[in-house]
C-alpha positions in Angstrom: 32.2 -73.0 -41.1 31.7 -69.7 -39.3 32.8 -66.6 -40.9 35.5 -64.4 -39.6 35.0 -61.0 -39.9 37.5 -58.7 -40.7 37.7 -56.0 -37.5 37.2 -52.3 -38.4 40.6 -50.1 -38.7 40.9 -47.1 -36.7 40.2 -44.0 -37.8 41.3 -40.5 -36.7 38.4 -38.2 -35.6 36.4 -36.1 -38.5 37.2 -32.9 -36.6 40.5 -31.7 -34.8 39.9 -31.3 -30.5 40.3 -27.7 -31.6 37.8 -27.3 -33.6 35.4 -29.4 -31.2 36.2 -27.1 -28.5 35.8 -23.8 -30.8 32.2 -25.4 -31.7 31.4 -25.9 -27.9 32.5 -22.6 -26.7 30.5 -20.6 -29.3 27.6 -22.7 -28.3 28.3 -22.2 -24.9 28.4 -18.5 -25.6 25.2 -18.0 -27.5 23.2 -20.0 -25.0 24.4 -17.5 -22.0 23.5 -14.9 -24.8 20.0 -16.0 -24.9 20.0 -16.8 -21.1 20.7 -12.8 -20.6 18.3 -11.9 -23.2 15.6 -14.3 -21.7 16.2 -13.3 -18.2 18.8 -10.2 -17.5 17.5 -7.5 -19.8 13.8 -7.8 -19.0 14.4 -7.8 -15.6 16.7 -4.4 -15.6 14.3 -2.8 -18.4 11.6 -1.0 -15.3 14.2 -0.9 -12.9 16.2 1.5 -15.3 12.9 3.3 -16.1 12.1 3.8 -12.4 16.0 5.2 -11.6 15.4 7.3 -14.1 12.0 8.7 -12.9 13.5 9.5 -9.5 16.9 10.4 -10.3 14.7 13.2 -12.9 12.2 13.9 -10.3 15.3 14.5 -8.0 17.2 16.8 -9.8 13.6 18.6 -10.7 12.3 18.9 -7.2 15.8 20.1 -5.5 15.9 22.6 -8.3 12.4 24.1 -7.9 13.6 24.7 -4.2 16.9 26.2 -4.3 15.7 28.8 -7.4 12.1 29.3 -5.3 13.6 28.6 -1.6 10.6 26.5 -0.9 9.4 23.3 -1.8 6.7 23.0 -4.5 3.5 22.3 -3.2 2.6 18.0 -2.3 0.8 16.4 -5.3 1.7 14.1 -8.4 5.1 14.5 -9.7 3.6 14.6 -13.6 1.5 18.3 -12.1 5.0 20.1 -11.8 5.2 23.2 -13.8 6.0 22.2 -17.5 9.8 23.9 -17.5 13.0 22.2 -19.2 13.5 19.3 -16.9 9.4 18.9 -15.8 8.8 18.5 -19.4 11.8 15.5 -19.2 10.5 14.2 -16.6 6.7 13.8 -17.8 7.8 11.7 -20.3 9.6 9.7 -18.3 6.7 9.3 -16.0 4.8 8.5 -19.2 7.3 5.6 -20.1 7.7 4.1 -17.2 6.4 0.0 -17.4 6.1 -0.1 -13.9 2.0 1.2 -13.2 1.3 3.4 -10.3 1.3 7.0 -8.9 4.3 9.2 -8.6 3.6 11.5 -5.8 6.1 14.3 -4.1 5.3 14.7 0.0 6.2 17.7 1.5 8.0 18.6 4.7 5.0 18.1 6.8 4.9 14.1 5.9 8.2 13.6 7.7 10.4 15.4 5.0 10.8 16.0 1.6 10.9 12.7 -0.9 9.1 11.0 -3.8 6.4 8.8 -3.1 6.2 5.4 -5.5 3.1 3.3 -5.3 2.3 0.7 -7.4 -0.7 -0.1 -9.3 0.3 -4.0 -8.5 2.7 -5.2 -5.7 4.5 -8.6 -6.1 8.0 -9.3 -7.6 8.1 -7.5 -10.8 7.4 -4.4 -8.5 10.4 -5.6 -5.7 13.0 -7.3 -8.5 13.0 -3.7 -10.3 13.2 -1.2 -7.1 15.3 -3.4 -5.2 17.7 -3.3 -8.0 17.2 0.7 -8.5 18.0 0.9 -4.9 21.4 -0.7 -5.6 21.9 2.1 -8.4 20.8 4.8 -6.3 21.7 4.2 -2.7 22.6 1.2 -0.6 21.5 -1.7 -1.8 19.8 -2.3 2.0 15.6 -2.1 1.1 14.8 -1.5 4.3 17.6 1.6 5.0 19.0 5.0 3.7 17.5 7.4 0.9 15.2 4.8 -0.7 13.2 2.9 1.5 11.0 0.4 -0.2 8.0 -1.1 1.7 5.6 -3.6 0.3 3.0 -1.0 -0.7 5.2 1.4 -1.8 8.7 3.3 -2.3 10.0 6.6 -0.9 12.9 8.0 -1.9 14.1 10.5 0.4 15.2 14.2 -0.7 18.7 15.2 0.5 19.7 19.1 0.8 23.0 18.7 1.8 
């Protein structure tokens, strides 16, 4: 004789829906936590070190020529006279993870701007200016104040 067995009863869930949904949603949440820490933040770290550097160099160089009336002489933007801001902005220059020289040209090198040039080209280099040039000007790599090539950056100075 075969055996009849006896069918399992139902039985309710061991967690409300709510609570499944609460779990999934924090879960949810802390992996697009660690998505932004992983990917995000490393990414806008030099690009906020290198806004930085040009905004100081910026503010640095246009001072020097409205107290002096002329620019300060081409050359590395860390051999500026140590004064207030220059001090700033040497240790910026000094903090800066993106490697290369920081260089002010003159009026004779088709008008006044800071000169960027990296120790190594590739896309750490474009990933942080391209988004610095969305902080500082247009967005447009190719147009306006900062103009980023694949050698270099230049970030023209504005009088006006």
């Amino acid at each position: 004789m075969s055996e009849r067995i006896a069918p399992e009863p139902i039985r309710p869930p061991a967690e409300s829906r709510l609570r499944a949904a609460l779990r999934f949603g924090v879960v949810g949440l802390a992996l697009g936590l660690i998505g932004s820490a992983l990917y995000i933040i490393p990414e806008q770290s030099p690009a906020n070190a290198v806004t930085k550097v040009f905004s100081e160099g910026r503010a640095v160089l246009l001072t020097a020529r409205v107290e002096r009336g002329v620019w300060p002489p081409d050359g590395e933007l860390a051999s500026l006279p140590v004064e207030g801001r220059g001090l700033r902005l040497r240790t910026l220059l000094t903090e800066c993870p993106l490697a290369g020289t920081w260089r002010f040209v003159g009026v004779k090198a088709g008008g006044p701007a800071i000169v960027f040039t990296p120790a190594e080209t590739g896309q750490p280099y474009e990933r942080a200016l391209r988004l610095a040039d969305k902080w500082l000007d247009d967005g447009e790599p190719a147009t306006g104040d900062l103009v980023i090539g694949p050698d270099r950056a230049r970030l023209r100075l504005s009088v006006e």
